[in-house]
MISEGU-729011 format. One record per atom (N, C-alpha, C): z, x, y; residue in one letter; atom name; residue number from 1. Coordinates in pm, whole numbers, plus 50000, padded with zeros to 5 digits. Example, Ala and Ser with C-alpha at 12.3 -4.5 7.8 and 13.67 -1.06 7.14 Angstrom:
PT    zz    xx    yy r  a   k
PT 50780 51319 49431 A  N   1
PT 50780 51230 49550 A CA   1
PT 50780 51320 49670 A  C   1
PT 50708 51285 49775 S  N   2
PT 50714 51367 49894 S CA   2
PT 50787 51290 50003 S  C   2
***
This chain:
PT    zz    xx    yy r  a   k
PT 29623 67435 54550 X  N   1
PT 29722 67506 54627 X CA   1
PT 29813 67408 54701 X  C   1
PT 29728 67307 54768 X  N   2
PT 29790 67207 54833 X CA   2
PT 29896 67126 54772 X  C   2
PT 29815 67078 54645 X  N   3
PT 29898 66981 54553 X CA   3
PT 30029 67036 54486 X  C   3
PT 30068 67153 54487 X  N   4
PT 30154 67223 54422 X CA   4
PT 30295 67247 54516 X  C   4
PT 30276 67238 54617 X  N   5
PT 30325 67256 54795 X CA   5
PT 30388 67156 54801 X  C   5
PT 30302 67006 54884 X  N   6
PT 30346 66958 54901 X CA   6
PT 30429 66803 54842 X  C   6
PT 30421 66794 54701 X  N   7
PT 30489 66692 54636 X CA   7
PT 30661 66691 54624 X  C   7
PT 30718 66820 54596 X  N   8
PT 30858 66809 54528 X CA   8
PT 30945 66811 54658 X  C   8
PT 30926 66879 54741 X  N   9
PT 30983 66910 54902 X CA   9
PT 30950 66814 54981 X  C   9
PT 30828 66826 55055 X  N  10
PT 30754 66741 55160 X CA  10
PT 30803 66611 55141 X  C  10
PT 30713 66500 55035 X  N  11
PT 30668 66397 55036 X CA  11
PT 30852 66356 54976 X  C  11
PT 30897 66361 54905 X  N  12
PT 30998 66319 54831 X CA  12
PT 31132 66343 54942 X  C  12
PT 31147 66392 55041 X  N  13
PT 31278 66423 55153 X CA  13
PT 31171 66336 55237 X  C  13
PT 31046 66354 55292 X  N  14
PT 31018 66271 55433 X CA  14
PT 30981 66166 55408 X  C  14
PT 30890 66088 55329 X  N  15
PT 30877 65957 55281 X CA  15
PT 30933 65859 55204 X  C  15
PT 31024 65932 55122 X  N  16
PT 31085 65893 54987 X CA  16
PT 31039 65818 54890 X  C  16
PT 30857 65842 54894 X  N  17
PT 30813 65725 54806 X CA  17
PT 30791 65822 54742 X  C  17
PT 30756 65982 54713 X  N  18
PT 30693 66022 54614 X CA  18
PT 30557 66033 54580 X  C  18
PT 30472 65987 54655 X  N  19
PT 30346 65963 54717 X CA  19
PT 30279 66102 54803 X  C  19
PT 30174 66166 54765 X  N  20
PT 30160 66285 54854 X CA  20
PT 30059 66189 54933 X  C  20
PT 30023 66271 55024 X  N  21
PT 29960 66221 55154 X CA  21
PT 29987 66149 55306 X  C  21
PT 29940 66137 55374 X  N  22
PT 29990 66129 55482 X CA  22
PT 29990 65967 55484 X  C  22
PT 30128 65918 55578 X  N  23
PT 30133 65772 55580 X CA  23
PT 29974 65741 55651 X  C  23
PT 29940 65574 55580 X  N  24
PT 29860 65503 55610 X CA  24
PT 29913 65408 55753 X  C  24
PT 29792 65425 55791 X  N  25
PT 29771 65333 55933 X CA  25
PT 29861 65185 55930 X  C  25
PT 29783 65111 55851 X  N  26
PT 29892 65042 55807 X CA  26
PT 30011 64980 55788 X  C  26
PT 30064 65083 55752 X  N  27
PT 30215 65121 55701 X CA  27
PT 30284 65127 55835 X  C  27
PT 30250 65220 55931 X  N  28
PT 30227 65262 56065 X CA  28
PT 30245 65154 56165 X  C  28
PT 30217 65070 56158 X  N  29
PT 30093 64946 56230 X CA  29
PT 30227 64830 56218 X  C  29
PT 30252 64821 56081 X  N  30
PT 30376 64700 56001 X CA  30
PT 30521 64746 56099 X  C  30
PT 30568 64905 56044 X  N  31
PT 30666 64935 56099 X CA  31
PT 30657 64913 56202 X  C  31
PT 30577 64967 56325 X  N  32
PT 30553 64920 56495 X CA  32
PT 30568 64797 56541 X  C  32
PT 30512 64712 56454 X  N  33
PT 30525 64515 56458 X CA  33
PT 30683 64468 56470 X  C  33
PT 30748 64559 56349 X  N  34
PT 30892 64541 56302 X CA  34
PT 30993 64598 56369 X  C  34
PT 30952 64675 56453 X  N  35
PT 31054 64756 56538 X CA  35
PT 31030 64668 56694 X  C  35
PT 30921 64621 56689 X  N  36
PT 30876 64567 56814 X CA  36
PT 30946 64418 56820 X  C  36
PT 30986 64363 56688 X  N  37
PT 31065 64227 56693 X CA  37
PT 31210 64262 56673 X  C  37
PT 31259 64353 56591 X  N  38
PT 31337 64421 56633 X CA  38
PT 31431 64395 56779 X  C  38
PT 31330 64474 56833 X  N  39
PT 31366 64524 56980 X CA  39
PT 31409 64401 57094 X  C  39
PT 31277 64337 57034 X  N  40
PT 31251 64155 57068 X CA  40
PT 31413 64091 57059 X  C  40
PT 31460 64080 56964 X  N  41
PT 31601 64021 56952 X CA  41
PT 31702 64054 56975 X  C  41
PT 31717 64262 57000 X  N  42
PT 31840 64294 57095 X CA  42
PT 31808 64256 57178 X  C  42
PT 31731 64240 57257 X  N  43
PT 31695 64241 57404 X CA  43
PT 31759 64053 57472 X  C  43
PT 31724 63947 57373 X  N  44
PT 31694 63858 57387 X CA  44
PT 31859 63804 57330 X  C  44
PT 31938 63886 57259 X  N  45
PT 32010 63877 57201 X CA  45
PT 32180 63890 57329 X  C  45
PT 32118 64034 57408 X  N  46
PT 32203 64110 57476 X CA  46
PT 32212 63988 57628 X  C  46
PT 32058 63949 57666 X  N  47
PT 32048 63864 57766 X CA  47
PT 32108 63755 57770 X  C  47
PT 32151 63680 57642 X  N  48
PT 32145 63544 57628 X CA  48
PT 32331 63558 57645 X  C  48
PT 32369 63726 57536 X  N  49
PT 32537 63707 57605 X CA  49
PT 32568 63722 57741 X  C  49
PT 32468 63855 57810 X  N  50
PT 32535 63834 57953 X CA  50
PT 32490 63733 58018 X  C  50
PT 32434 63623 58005 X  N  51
PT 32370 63508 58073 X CA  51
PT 32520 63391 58033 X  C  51
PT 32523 63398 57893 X  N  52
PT 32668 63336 57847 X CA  52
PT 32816 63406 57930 X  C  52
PT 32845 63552 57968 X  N  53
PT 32939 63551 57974 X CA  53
PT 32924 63516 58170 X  C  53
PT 32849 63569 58193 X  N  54
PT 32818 63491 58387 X CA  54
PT 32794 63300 58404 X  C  54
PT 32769 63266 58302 X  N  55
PT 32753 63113 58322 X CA  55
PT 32892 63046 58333 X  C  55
PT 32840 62902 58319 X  N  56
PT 32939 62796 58345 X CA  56
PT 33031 62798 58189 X  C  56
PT 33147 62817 58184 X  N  57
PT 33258 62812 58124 X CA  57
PT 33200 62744 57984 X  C  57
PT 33152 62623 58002 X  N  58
PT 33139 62484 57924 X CA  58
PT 33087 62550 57835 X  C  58
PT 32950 62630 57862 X  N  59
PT 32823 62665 57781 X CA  59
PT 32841 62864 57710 X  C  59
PT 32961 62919 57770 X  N  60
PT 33015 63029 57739 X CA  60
PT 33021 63054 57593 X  C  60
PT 33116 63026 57513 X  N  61
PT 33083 62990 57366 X CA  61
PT 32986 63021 57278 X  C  61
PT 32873 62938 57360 X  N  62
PT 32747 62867 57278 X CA  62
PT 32657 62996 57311 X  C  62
PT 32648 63036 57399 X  N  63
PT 32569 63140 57479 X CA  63
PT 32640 63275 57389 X  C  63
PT 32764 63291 57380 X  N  64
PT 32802 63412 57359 X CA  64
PT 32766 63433 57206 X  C  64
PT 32810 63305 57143 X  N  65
PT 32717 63296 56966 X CA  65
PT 32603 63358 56968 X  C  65
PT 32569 63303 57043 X  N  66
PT 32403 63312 57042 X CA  66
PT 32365 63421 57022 X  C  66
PT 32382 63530 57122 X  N  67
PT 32401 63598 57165 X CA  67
PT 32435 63756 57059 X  C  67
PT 32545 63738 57020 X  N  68
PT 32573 63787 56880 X CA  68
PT 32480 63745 56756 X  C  68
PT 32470 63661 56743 X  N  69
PT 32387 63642 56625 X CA  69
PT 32239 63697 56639 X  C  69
PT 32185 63700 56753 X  N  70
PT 32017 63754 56771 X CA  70
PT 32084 63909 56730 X  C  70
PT 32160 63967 56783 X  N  71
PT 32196 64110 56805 X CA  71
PT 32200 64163 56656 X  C  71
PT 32303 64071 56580 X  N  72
PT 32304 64117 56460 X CA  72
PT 32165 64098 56373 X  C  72
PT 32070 63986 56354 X  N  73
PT 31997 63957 56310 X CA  73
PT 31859 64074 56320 X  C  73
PT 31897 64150 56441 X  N  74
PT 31771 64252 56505 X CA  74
PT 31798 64354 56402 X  C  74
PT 31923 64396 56293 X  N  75
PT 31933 64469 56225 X CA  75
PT 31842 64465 56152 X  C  75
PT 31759 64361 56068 X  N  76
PT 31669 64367 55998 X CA  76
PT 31541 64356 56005 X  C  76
PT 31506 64355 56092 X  N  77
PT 31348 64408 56129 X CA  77
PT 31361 64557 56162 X  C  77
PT 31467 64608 56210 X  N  78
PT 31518 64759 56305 X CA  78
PT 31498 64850 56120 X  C  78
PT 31576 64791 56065 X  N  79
PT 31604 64861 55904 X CA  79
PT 31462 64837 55851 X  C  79
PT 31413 64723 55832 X  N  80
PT 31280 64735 55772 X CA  80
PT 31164 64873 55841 X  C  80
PT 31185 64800 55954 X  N  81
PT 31088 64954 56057 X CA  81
PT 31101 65068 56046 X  C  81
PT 31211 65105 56027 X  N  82
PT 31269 65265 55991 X CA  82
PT 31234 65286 55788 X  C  82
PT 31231 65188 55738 X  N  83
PT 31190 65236 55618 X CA  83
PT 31030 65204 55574 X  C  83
PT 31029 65118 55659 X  N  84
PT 30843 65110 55629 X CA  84
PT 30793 65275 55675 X  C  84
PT 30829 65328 55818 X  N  85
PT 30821 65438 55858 X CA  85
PT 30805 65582 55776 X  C  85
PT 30916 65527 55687 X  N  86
PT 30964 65629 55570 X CA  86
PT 30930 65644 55467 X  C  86
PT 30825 65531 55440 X  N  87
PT 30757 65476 55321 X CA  87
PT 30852 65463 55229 X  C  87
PT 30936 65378 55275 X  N  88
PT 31037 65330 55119 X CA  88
PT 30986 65218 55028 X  C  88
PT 31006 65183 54937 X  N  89
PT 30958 65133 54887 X CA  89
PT 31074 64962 54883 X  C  89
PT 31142 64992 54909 X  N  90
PT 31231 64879 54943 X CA  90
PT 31270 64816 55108 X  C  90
PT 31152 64877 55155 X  N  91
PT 31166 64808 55308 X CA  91
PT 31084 64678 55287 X  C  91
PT 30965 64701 55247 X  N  92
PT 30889 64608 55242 X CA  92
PT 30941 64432 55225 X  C  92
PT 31042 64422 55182 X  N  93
PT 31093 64284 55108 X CA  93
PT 31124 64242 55244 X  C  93
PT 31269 64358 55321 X  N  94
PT 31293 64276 55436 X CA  94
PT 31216 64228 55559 X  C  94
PT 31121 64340 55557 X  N  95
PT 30980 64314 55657 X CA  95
PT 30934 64152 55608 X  C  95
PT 30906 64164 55483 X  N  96
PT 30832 64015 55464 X CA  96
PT 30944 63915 55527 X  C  96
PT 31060 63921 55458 X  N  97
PT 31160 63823 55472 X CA  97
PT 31173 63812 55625 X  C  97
PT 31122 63926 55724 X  N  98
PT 31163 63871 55874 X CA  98
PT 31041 63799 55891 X  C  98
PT 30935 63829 55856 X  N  99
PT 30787 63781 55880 X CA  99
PT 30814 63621 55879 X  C  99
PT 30854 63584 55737 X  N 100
PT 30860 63445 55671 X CA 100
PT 30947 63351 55792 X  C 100
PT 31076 63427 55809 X  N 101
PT 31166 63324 55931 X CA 101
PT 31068 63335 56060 X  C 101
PT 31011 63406 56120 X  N 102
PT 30949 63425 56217 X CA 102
PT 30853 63323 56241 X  C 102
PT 30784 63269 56107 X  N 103
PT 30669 63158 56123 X CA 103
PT 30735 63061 56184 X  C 103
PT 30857 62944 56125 X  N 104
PT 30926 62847 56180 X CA 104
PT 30937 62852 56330 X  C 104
PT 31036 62997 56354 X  N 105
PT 31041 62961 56525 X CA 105
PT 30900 62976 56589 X  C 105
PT 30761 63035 56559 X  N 106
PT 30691 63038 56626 X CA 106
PT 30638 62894 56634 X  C 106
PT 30637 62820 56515 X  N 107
PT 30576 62657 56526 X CA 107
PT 30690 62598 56606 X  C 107
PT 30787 62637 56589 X  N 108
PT 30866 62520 56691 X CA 108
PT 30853 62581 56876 X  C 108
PT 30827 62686 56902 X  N 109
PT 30822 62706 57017 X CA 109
PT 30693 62679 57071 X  C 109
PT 30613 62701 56966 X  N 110
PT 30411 62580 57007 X CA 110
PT 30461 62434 56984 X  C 110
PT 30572 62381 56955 X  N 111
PT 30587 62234 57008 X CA 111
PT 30659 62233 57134 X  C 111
PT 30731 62321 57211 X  N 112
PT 30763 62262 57315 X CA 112
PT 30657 62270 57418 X  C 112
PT 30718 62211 57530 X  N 113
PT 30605 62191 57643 X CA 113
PT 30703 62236 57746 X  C 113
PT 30651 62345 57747 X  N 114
PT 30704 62468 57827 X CA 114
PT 30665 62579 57850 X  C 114
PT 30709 62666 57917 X  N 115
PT 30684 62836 57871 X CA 115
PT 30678 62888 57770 X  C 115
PT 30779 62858 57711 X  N 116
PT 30788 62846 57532 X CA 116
PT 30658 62869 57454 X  C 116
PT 30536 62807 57529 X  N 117
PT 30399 62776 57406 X CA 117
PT 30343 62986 57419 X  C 117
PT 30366 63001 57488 X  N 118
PT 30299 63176 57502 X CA 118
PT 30385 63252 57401 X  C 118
PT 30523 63248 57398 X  N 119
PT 30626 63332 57359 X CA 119
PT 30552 63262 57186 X  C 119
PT 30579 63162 57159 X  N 120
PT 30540 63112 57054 X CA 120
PT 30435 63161 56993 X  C 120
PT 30299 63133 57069 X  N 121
PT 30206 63197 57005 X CA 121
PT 30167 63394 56970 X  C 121
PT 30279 63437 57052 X  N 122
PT 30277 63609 57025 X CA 122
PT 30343 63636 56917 X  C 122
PT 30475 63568 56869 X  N 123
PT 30550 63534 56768 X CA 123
PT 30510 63493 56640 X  C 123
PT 30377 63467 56696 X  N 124
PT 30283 63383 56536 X CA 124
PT 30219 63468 56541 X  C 124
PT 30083 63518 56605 X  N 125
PT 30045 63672 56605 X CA 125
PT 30123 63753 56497 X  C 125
PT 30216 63790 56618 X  N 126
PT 30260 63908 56513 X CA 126
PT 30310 63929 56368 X  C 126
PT 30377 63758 56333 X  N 127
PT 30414 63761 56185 X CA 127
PT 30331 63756 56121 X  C 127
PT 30192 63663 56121 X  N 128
PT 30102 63702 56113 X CA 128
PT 30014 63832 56079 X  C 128
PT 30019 63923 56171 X  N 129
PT 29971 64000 56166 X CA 129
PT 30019 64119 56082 X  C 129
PT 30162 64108 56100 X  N 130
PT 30241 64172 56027 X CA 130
PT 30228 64148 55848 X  C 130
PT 30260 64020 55825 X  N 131
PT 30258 64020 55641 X CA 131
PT 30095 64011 55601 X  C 131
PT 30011 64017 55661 X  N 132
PT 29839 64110 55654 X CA 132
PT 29912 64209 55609 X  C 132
PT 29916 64312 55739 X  N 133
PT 29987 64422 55660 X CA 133
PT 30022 64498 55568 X  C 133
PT 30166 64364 55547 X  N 134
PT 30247 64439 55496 X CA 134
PT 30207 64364 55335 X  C 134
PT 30139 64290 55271 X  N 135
PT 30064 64230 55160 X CA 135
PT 29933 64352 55105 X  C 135
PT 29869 64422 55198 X  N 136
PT 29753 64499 55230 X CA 136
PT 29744 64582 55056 X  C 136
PT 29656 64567 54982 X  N 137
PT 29702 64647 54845 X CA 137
PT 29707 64785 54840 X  C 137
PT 29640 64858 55016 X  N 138
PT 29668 65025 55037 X CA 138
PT 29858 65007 55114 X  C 138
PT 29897 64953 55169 X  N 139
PT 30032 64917 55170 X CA 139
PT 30112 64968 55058 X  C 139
PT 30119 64872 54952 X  N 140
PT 30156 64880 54843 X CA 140
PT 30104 64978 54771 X  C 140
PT 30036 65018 54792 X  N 141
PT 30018 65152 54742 X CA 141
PT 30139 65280 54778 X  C 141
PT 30117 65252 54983 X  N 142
PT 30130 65382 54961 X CA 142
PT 30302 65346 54953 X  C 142
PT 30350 65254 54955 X  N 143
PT 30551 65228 54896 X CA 143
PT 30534 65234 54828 X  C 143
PT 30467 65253 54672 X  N 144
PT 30477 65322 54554 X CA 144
PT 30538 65153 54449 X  C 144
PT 30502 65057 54537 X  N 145
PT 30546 64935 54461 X CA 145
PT 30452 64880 54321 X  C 145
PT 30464 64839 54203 X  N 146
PT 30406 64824 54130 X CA 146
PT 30426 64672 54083 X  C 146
PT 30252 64580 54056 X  N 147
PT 30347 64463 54032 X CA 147
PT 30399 64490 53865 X  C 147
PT 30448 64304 53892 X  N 148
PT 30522 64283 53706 X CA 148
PT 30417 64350 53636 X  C 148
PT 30466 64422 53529 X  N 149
PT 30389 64420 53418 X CA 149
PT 30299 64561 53423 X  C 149
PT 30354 64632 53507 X  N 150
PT 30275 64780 53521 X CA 150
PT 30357 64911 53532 X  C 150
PT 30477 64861 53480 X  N 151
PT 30605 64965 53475 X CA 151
PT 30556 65054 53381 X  C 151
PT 30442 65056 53296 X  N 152
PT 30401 65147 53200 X CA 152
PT 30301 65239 53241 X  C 152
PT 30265 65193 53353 X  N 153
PT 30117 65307 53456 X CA 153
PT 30200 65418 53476 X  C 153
PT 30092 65507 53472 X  N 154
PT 30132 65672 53518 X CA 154
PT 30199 65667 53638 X  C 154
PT 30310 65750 53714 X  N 155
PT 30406 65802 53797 X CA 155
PT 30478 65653 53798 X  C 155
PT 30505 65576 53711 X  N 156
PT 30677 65509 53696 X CA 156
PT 30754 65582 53646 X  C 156
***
């Protein structure tokens, strides 16, 4: 009764993977990570311009770049999060791809000797924790991703 219900309506408009069942924890868990770094870089993004446009003239510029570029860059953890959410099956790439840049700045912020070493190590955490995740083979399951060489399995 169930199975007849909810596949063509439900799962295919709210998840878009085509997948019946309810999102995995997981899945859940990745998007939350991704929205949470996300959030991390407007925030850090928005501060660093109004810190640039109240500062000293000299450093205005450099600050206001800055500034813009975190802002725009937050687009893609924000887009990955909303489609991991959705169980797309094409979020997953950009999730990894923020994961992957995320390692670098976390090792370079565990080399300074500063405040820096905390921010650093939450930053490694979470990418970390995140491509666990988002690698997880119930993950990939439930985005409906298949590797090479299995385009011939049932529901391709």
């Amino acid at each position: 009764m169930s199975s007849e219900q909810n596949p063509t309506t439900n799962t295919a408009d709210d998840t878009g993977a085509g997948t019946a069942g309810p999102r995995p924890g997981r899945v859940t868990a990745a998007a939350a990570l991704a929205a949470l770094e996300g959030v991390a870089l407007v925030v850090a993004g928005v501060w660093l311009l109004v810190l640039g446009l109240t500062s000293d003239p000299s450093d205005r510029k450099q600050a206001v770049t800055g500034g813009i570029t975190l802002a725009v860059l937050a687009l893609l953890p924000l887009l990955a999060a909303r489609g991991l959410y959705g169980l797309r099956g094409w979020s997953r790439g950009p999730a990894v791809i923020t994961q992957i840049m995320a390692l670098p700045v976390a090792y370079n912020l565990l080399q300074a000797d500063s405040v820096a070493i905390p921010a650093g190590i939450a930053i490694g955490v979470v990418a970390v924790a995140s491509l666990v995740l988002l690698v997880h083979p119930a993950t990939t399951r439930a985005l409906g991703i298949r590797g090479p060489g299995r385009a011939d399995e049932p529901g391709a």
